[in-house]
C-alpha positions as CSV (number, residue, x, y, z in Angstrom):
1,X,-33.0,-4.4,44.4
2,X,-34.3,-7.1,41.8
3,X,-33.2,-10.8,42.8
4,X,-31.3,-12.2,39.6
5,X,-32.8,-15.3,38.1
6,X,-31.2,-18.5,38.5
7,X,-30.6,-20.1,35.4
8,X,-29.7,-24.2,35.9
9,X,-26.8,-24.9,33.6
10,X,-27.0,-27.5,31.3
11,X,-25.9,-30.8,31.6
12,X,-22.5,-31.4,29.6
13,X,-21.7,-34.4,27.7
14,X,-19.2,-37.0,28.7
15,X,-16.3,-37.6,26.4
16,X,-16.5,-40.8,24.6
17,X,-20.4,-41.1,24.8
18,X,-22.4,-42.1,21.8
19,X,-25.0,-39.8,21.6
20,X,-24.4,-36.1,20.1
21,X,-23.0,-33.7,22.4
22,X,-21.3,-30.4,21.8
23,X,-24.4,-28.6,20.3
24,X,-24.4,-28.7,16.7
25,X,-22.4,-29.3,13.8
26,X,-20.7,-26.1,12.9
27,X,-20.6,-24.9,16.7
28,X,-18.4,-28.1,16.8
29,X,-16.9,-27.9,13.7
30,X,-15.4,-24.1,15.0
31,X,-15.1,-25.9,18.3
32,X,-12.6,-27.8,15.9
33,X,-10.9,-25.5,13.8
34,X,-10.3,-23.1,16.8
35,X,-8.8,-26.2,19.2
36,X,-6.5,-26.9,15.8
37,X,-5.0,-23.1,15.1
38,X,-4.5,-23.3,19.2
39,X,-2.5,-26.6,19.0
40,X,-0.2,-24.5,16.1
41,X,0.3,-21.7,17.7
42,X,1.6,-23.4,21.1
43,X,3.5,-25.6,18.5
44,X,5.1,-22.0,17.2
45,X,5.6,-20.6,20.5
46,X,7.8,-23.5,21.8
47,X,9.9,-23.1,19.0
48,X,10.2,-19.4,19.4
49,X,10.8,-20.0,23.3
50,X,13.2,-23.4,22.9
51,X,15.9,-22.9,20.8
52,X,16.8,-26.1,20.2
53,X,13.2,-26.8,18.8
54,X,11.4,-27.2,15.5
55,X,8.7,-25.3,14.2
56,X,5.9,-28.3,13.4
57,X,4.7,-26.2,10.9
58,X,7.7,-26.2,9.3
59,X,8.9,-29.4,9.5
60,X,6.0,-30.9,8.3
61,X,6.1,-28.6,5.2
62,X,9.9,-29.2,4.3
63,X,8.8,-32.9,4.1
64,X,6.3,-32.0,2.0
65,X,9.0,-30.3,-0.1
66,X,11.1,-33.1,-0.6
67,X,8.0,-35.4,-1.8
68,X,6.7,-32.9,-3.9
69,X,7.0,-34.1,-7.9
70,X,8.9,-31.8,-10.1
71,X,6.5,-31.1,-12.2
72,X,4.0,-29.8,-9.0
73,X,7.2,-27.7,-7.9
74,X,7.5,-26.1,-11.3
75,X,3.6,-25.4,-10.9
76,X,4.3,-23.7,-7.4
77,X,7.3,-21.6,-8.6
78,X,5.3,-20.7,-11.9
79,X,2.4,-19.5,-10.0
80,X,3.3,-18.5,-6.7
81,X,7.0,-17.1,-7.9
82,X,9.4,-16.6,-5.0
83,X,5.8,-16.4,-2.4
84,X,6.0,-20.6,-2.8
85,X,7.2,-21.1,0.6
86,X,4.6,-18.6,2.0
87,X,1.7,-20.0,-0.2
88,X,2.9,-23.8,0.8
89,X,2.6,-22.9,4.8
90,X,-0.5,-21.0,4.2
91,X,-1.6,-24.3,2.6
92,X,-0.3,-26.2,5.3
93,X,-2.3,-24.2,8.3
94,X,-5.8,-24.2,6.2
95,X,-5.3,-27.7,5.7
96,X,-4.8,-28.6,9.6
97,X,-8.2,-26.2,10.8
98,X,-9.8,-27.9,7.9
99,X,-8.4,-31.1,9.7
100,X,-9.7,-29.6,12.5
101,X,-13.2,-28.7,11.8
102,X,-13.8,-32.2,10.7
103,X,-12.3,-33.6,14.4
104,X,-14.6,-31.0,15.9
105,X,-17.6,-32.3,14.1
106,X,-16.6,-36.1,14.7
107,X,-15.9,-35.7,18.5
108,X,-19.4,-34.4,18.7
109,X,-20.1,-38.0,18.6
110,X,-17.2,-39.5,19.8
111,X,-15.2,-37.6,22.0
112,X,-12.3,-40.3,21.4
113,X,-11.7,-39.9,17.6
114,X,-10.6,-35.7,18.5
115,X,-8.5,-37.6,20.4
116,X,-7.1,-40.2,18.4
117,X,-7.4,-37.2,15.6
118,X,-4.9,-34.6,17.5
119,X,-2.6,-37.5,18.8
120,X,-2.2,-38.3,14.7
121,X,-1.3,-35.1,14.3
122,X,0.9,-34.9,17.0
123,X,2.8,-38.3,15.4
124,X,2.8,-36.5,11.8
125,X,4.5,-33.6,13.7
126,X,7.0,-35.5,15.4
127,X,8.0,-38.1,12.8
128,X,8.8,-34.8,10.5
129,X,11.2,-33.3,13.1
130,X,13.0,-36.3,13.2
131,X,14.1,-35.3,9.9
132,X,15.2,-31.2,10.9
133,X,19.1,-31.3,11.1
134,X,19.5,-28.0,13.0
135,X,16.8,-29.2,15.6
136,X,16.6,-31.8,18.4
137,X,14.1,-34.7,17.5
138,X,13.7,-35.3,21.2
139,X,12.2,-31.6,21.5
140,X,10.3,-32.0,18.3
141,X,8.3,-35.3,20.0
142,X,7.8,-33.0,23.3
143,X,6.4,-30.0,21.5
144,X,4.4,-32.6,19.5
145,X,2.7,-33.9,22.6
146,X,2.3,-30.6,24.5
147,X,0.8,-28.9,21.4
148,X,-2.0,-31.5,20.5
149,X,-2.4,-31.9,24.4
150,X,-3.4,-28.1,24.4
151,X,-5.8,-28.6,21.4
152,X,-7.9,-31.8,22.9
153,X,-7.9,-29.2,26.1
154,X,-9.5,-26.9,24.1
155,X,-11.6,-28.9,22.2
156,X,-13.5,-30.3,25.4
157,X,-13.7,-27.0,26.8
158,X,-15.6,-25.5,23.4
159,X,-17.4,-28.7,22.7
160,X,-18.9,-28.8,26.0
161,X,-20.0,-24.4,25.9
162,X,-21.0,-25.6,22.3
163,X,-23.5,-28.1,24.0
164,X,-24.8,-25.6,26.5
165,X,-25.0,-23.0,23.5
166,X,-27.7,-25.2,22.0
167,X,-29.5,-26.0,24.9
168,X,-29.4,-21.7,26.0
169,X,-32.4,-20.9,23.4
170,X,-34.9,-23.9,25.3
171,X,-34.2,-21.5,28.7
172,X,-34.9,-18.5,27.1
173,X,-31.4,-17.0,27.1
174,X,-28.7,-16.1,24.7
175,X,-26.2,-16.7,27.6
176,X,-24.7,-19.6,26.2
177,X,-24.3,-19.0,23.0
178,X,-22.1,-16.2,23.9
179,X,-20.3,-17.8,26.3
180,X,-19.4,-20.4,23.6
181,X,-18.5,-17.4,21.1
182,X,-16.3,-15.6,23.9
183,X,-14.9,-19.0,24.3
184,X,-13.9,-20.1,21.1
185,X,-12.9,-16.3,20.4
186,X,-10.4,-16.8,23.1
187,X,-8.9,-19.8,21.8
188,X,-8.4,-18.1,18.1
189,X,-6.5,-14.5,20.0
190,X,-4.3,-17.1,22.0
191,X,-3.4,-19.3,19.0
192,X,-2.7,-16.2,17.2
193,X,-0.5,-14.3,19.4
194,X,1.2,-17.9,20.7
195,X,2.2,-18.0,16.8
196,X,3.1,-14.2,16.4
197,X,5.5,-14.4,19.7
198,X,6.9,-17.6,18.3
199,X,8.2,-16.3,15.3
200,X,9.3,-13.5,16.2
201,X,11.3,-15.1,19.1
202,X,12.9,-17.3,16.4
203,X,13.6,-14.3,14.1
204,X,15.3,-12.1,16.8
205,X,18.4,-14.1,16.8
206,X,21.9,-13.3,17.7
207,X,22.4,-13.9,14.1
208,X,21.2,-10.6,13.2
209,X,23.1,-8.4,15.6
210,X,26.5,-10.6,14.5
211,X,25.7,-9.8,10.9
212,X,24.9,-6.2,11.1
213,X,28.2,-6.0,13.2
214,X,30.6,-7.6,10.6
215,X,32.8,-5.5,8.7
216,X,34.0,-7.2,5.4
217,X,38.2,-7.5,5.1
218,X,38.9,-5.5,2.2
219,X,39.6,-7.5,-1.0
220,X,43.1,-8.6,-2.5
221,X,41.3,-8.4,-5.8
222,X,38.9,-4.8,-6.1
223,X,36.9,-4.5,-8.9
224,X,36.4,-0.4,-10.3
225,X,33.2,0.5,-10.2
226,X,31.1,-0.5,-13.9
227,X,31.9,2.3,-16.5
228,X,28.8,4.4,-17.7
229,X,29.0,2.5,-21.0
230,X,27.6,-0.7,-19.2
231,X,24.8,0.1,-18.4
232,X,21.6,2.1,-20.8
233,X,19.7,5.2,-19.5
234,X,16.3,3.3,-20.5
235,X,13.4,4.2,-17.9
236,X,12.0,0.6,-16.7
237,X,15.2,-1.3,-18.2
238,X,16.7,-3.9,-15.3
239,X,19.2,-2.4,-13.5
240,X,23.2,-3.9,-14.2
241,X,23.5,-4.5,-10.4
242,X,20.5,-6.3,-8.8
243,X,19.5,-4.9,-5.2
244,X,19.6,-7.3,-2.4
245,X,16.3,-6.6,-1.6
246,X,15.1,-7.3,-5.5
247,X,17.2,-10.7,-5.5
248,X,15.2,-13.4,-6.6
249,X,15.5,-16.5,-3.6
250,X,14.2,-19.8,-4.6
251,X,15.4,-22.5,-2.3
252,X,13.9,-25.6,-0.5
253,X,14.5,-23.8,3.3
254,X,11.0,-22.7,4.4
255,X,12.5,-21.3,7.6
256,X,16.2,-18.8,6.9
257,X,19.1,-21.0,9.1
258,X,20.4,-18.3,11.3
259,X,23.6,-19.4,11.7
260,X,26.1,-18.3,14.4
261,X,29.4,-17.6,12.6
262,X,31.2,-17.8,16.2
263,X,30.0,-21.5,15.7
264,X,30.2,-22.1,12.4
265,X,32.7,-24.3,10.2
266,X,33.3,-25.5,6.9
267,X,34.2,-28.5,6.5
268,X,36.5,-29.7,3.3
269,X,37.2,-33.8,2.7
270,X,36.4,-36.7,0.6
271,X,38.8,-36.9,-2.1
272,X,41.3,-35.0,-0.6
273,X,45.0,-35.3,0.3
274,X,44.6,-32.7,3.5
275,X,41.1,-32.6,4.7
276,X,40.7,-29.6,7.6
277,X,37.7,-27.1,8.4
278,X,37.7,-23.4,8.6
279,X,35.9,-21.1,10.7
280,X,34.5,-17.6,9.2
281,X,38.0,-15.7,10.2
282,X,40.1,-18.7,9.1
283,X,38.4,-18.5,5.6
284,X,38.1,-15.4,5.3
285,X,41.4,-15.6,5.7
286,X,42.5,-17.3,2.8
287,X,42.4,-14.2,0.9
288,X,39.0,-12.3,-0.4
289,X,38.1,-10.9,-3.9
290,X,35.3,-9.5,-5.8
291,X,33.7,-11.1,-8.7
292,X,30.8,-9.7,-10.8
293,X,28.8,-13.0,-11.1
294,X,25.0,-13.2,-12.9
295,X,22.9,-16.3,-11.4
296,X,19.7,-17.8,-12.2
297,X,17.4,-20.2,-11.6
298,X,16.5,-23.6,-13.8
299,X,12.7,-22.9,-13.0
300,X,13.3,-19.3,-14.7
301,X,10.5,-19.2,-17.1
302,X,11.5,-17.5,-21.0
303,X,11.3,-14.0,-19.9
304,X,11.5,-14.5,-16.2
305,X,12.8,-13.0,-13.4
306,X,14.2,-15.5,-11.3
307,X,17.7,-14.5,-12.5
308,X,19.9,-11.4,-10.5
309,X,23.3,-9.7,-11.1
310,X,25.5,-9.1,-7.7
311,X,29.2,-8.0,-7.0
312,X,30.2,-10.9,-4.8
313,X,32.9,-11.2,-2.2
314,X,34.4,-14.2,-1.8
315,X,37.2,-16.9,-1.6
316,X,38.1,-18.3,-5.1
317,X,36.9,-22.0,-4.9
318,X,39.9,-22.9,-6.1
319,X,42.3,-22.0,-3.7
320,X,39.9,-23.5,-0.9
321,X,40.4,-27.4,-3.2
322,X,44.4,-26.3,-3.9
323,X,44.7,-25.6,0.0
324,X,43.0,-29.6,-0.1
325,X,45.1,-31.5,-2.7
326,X,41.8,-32.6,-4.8
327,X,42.8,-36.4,-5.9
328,X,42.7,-37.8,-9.3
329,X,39.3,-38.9,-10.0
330,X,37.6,-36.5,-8.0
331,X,35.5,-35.4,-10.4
332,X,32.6,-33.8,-8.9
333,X,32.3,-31.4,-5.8
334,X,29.7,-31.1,-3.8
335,X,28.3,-28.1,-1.6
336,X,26.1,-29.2,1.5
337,X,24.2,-26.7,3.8
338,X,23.3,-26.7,7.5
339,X,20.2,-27.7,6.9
340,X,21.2,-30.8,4.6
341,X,20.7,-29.3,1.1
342,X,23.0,-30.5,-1.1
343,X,24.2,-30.1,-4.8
344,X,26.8,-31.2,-7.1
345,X,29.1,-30.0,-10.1
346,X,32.0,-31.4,-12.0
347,X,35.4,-30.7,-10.6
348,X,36.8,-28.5,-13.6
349,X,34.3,-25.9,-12.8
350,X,36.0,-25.1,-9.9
351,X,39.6,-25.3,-11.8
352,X,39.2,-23.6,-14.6
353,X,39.8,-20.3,-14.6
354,X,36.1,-18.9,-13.7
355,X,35.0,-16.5,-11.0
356,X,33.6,-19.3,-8.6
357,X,33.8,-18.5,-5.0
358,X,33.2,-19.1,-1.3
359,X,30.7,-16.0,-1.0
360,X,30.8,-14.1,2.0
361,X,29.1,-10.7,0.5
362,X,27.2,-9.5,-1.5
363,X,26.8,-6.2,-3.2
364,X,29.4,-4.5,-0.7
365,X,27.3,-5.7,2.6
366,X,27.7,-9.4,4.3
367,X,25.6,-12.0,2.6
368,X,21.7,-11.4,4.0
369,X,20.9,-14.2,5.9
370,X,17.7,-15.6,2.8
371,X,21.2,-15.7,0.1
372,X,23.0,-17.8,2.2
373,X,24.5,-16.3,5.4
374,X,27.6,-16.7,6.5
375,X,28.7,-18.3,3.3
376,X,27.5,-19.8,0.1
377,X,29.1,-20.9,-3.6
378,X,28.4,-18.7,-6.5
379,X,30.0,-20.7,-9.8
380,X,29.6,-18.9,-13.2
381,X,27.6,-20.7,-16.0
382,X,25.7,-22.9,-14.3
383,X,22.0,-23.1,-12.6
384,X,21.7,-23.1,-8.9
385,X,20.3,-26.0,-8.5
386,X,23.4,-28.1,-9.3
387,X,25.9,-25.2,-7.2
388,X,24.3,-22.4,-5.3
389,X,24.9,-23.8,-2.2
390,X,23.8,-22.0,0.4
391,X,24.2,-21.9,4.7
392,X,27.4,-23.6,3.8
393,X,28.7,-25.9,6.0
394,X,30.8,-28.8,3.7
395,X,32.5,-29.3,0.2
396,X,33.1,-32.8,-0.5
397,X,35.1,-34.3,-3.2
398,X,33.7,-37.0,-5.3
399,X,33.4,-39.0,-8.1
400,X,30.5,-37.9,-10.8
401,X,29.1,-41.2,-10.4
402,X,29.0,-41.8,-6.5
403,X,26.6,-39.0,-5.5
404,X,23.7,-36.7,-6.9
405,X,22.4,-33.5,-5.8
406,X,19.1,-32.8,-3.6
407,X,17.1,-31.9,-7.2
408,X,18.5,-34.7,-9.5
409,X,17.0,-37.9,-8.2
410,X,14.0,-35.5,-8.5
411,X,14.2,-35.8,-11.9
412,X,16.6,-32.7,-13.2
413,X,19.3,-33.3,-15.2
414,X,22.5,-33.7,-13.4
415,X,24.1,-31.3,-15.4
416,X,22.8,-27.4,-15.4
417,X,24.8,-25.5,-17.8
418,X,22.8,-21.9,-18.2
419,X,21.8,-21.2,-21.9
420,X,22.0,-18.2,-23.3
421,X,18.7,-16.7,-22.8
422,X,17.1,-12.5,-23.3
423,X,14.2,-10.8,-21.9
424,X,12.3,-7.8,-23.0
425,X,11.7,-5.9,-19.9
426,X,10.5,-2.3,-21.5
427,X,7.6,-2.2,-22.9
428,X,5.8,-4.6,-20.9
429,X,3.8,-7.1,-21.7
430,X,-0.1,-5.5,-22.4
431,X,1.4,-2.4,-22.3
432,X,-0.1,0.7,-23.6
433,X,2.6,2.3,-25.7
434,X,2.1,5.9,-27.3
435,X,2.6,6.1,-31.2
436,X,6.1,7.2,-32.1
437,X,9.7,6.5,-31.3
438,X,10.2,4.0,-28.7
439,X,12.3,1.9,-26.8
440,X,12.5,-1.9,-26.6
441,X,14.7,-2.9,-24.3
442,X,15.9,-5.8,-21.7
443,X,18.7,-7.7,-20.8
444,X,20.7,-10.8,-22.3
445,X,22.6,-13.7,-20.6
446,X,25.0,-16.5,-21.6
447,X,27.2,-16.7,-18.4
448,X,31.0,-18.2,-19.1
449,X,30.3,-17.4,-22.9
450,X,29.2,-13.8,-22.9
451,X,26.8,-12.1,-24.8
452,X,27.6,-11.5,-28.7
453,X,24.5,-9.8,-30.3
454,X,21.2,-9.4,-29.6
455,X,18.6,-8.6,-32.2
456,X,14.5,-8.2,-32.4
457,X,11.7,-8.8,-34.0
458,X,8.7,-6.3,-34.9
459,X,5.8,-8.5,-35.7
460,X,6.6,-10.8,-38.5
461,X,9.5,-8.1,-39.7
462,X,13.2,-9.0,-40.1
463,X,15.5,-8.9,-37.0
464,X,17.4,-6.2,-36.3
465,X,20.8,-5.6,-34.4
466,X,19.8,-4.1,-31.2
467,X,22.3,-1.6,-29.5
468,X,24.1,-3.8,-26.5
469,X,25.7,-2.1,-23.3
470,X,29.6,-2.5,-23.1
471,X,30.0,-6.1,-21.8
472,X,31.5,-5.8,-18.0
473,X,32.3,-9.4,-17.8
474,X,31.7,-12.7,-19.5
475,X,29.7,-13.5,-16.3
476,X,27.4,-10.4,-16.7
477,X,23.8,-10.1,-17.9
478,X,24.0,-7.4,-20.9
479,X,21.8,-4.5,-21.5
480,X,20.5,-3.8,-24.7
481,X,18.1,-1.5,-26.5
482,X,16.6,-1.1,-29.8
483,X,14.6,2.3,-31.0
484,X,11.5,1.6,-32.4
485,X,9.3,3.6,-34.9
486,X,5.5,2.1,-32.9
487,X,2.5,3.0,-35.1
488,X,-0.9,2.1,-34.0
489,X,-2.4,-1.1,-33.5
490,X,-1.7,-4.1,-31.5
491,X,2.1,-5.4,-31.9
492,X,4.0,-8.5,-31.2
493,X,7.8,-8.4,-30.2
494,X,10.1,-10.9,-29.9
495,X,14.3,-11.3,-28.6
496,X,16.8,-13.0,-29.5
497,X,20.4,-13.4,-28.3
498,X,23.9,-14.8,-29.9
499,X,26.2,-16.0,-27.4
500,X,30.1,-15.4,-28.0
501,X,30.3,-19.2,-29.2
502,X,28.4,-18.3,-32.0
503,X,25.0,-20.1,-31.3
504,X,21.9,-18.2,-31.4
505,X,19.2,-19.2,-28.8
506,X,16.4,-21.5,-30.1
507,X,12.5,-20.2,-31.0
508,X,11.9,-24.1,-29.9
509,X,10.2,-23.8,-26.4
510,X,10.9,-25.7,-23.4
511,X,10.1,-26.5,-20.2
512,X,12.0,-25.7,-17.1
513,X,12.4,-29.5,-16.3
514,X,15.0,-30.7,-16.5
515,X,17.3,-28.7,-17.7
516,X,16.4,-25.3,-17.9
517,X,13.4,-23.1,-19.9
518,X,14.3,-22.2,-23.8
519,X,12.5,-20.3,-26.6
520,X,12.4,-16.5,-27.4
521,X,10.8,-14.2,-25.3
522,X,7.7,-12.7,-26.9
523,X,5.5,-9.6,-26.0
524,X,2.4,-8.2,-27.1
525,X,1.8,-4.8,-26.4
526,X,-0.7,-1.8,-28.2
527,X,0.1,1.3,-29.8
528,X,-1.8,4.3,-29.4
C-alpha cells in the first residue's frame, strides 16, 4: 500500500496583522461577498423562527422607502410597475455582497476593518428595526448582532482557506484551492436555504388558515349580478370586474402584515363624541353591504394599469363616524395601518352619500391579505394615496389642517380627486393589425361623476362617438368600443373621455406628481 504524502499546511494569517493575508484579492473579495449573503440569511432565518422579529432586510428597505424622493418613487413605479418592492430588495441584497466583497478585500489587510465593516452593518440593521411597528426593537438589535457575528465567523474562516489557496500551487497541489471553493460554496448553500426557511416560516402564518376559514355574513345590501349590457364581447378588452389575482398593489409595505383577526381592533377617536374599538365580529357587525367601487393609483401613468374594478364588502364609513358622533370641525379623517401608514381625506367624503366603506371582501372572497387583510377603506373618487388605507387598525378624526398623510409631506398634493381618464386597451400598442374592420376599444373612468361619452381619434381625423357599455354605477370604469375601417400603413390612435359634469379630459400631459397623470392616451399600431 502506497504511504500518502504529507503535505505541511500553510501558515494562516493573524487577524489584524498588516501584511496581506487571505490569498488574493478576489479569493477575498468572494471570501466577502459569501460571509455578507451568510450574515442575511441568518438575519432571515431569525425572523422566520422568532415571531416577534424583523426581517433586516426589510427594515432597512422600508427606511429606504420613506427617504426615497417622489420623483425617484415615480421612476421605480414607472419602470419596475407593481415588481418595485421586489426590484428595491433585490437592490438591497446586491448592494450588501457588493458591501461585502469590498470588506473581504479590505480585511485581507486588516482583519479589523471586516470587523468594524459587519458591526456597521449590524448598527444600520438595528437602528432601522427600531422603526418596524409590528416588531420588537429589542429582537431587531439581537438578530443584528448574531447575524453580522455569523458573517465575521465566516469571513475568518474563508479568508484564512483563501490564504492557504494561494500558497497550495508553491506545494504542488490544488488542495487548497478547493478546500477554499468547497468552503466558500458552503457558506453561499447555508445563506441561501437560512433565507428560503426564513421566509417561508414568516409566510406560513396562522393568518392564512384564519382567512381561508372565514365565511363572509351575508350582506344587508346585495348587489344583482352586472347585466350583459355592461360589459362588451371585445377579445383583449379589460374585463368589468378585475380578478384578485390581476389587481394592481402599489403600497409602501415591503413585507404583507399578516394580521390575526382574533387579535385585531379598530380603533375610532379624535374628534369624536364616543370613541370605542371594534373587533372583526363587532364590525362586521354593524351591518355589511356591497359596493361596486373602481380604484386607482396617482402614479397611474395615461394609459396605465395601475387602476382595478372590484365588488367590495364592507361597512359604509359612515355608519362607523355616525356610531362616533364626528364633532364640528372635524374636517378630515384619517385611516392608519398596522404597520403605521397613514392617509387622510376630508370629512364630507365619508358623509356624502358615496359608496365608501370599511372593506372586509373583495370580489365575493375575504380581502387577500396584499389588499389589505382583515380590513381596509375603499372611498369613491379619490386616489389611494390620500384613502386606501390598508391593514386597518384606526380612523381618527381631525382637522384638515392638524395632520397630513404618509405621501403629502412627500410632496403630493393633499388633495387626490381622480380625473376622468380612458385607456385603449385593444389594439395594442405596436400591434400588428390585419387590414379591414376592427375594433378599438378600452375602458373609461371618472369615479363619483361617471362616464358621459367617449370618442376617438384616427390619426389626425375628427373624433368620433365610440359605443360605451351600459354604465353599472357612477363608481364604475366604463367599457367602450369603436369599429374601425384599418387600411394599411402605420396609424396613430388617440381616446378621449367626457365625464357626466360635462368636462372633457385634457390633451395637456402631466405628470403623476402630485396630483395625478393627465393627457390622452395615444397608440401607434400598423396595418397589414
Amino acid at each position: 500500500m502506497a504511504r500518502a504524502e504529507t503535505v505541511e499546511a500553510p501558515e494562516l494569517a493573524r487577524p489584524g496583522q498588516r501584511r496581506a493575508a487571505g490569498g488574493g484579492p478576489s479569493r477575498a473579495a468572494v471570501a466577502g461577498i459569501a460571509a455578507a449573503a451568510l450574515a442575511l440569511g441568518v438575519s432571515e432565518l431569525l425572523a422566520g423562527l422568532v415571531s416577534a422579529a424583523p426581517s433586516l432586510v426589510l427594515a432597512v428597505g422600508a427606511r429606504v422607502v420613506d427617504a426615497v424622493p417622489a420623483p425617484v418613487k415615480n421612476f421605480a413605479i414607472a419602470v419596475f410597475g407593481t415588481a418595485d418592492k421586489k426590484a428595491l430588495l433585490v437592490g438591497i441584497v446586491v448592494l450588501s455582497v457588493a458591501a461585502g466583497a469590498a470588506l473581504g478585500v479590505a480585511a485581507r489587510r486588516r482583519f479589523a476593518l471586516g470587523v468594524a465593516g459587519f458591526a456597521a452593518f449590524a448598527l444600520l440593521g438595528a437602528w432601522a428595526a427600531t422603526r418596524e411597528i409590528q416588531s420588537s426593537a429589542l429582537l431587531g438589535a439581537a438578530s443584528a448582532v448574531v447575524s453580522a457575528t455569523a458573517g465575521v465567523g465566516a469571513l475568518r474562516l474563508l479568508l484564512g482557506a483563501a490564504t492557504a489557496a494561494d500558497t497550495a500551487p508553491r506545494s504542488g497541489t490544488g488542495g487548497g484551492r478547493r478546500a477554499f471553493l468547497r468552503l466558500a460554496g458552503i457558506a453561499a448553500t447555508a445563506a441561501v436555504a437560512s433565507a428560503v426557511v426564513g421566509r417561508s416560516l414568516v409566510q406560513r402564518t396562522a393568518v392564512v388558515g384564519t382567512r381561508a376559514g372565514l365565511v363572509m355574513p351575508p350582506p344587508a345590501r346585495v348587489l344583482p349580478p352586472p347585466p350583459e349590457t355592461a360589459t362588451l364581447d371585445v377579445e383583449g378588452l379589460t374585463p368589468l370586474f378585475t380578478p384578485n389575482a390581476d389587481f394592481y398593489r402599489i403600497d409602501t409595505a415591503l413585507s404583507v402584515p399578516r394580521v390575526d383577526v382574533a387579535t385585531w381592533r379598530l380603533k375610532v377617536g379624535g374628534m369624536v363624541d364616543r370613541p370605542f374599538e371594534l373587533s372583526y365580529d363587532e364590525l362586521q357587525a354593524l351591518g355589511v353591504v356591497e359596493v361596486d367601487v373602481t380604484i386607482a393609483c396617482v402614479s397611474n401613468e395615461v394609459g396605465g394599469g395601475l387602476i382595478g374594478n372590484a365588488r367590495w364588502l364592507g361597512v359604509p364609513l359612515a355608519a362607523v363616524l355616525e356610531r362616533a358622533g364626528v364633532q364640528d370641525g372635524a374636517s378630515q379623517v384619517v385611516g392608519r395601518s398596522v404597520d403605521g401608514w397613514t392617509a387622510g381625506f376630508p370629512t364630507e367624503l365619508a358623509l356624502d352619500g358615496r359608496n365608501a366603506v370599511v372593506a372586509v371582501g373583495m370580489n365575493g372572497e375575504p380581502l387577500p391579505l396584499e389588499h389589505g387583510f382583515p380590513a381596509r377603506l375603499v372611498v369613491p373618487g379619490v386616489y389611494g394615496y390620500v384613502s386606501a388605507t390598508k391593514w386597518l387598525a384606526e380612523i381618527e378624526l381631525t382637522t384638515w389642517e392638524a395632520f397630513d398623510g404618509y405621501w403629502v409631506p412627500r410632496g403630493w398634493a393633499k388633495e387626490g380627486p381622480i380625473k376622468t381618464q380612458s385607456r385603449i386597451d385593444v389594439p395594442r400598442a405596436g400591434a400588428a393589425v390585419a387590414a379591414g374592420r376592427q375594433p378599438i376599444a378600452g375602458v373609461a373612468w371618472a369615479q363619483h361623476r361617471g362616464v358621459e361619452a367617449v370618442e376617438v381619434q384616427v390619426d389626425d381625423g375628427a373624433w368620433e362617438p365610440a359605443r360605451m357599455a351600459e354604465e353599472l354605477d357612477v363608481d364604475v370604469w366604463r367599457q367602450w368600443v369603436l369599429e374601425w375601417d384599418a387600411t394599411p400603413g402605420p396609424h396613430v390612435l388617440r381616446v378621449r373621455a367626457t365625464d357626466a359634469d360635462g368636462a372633457t379630459q385634457t390633451e395637456q400631459r402631466a405628470p403623476v406628481a402630485p396630483d395625478g397623470a393627465s393627457g390622452w392616451h395615444t397608440v401607434h399600431v400598423n396595418v397589414t
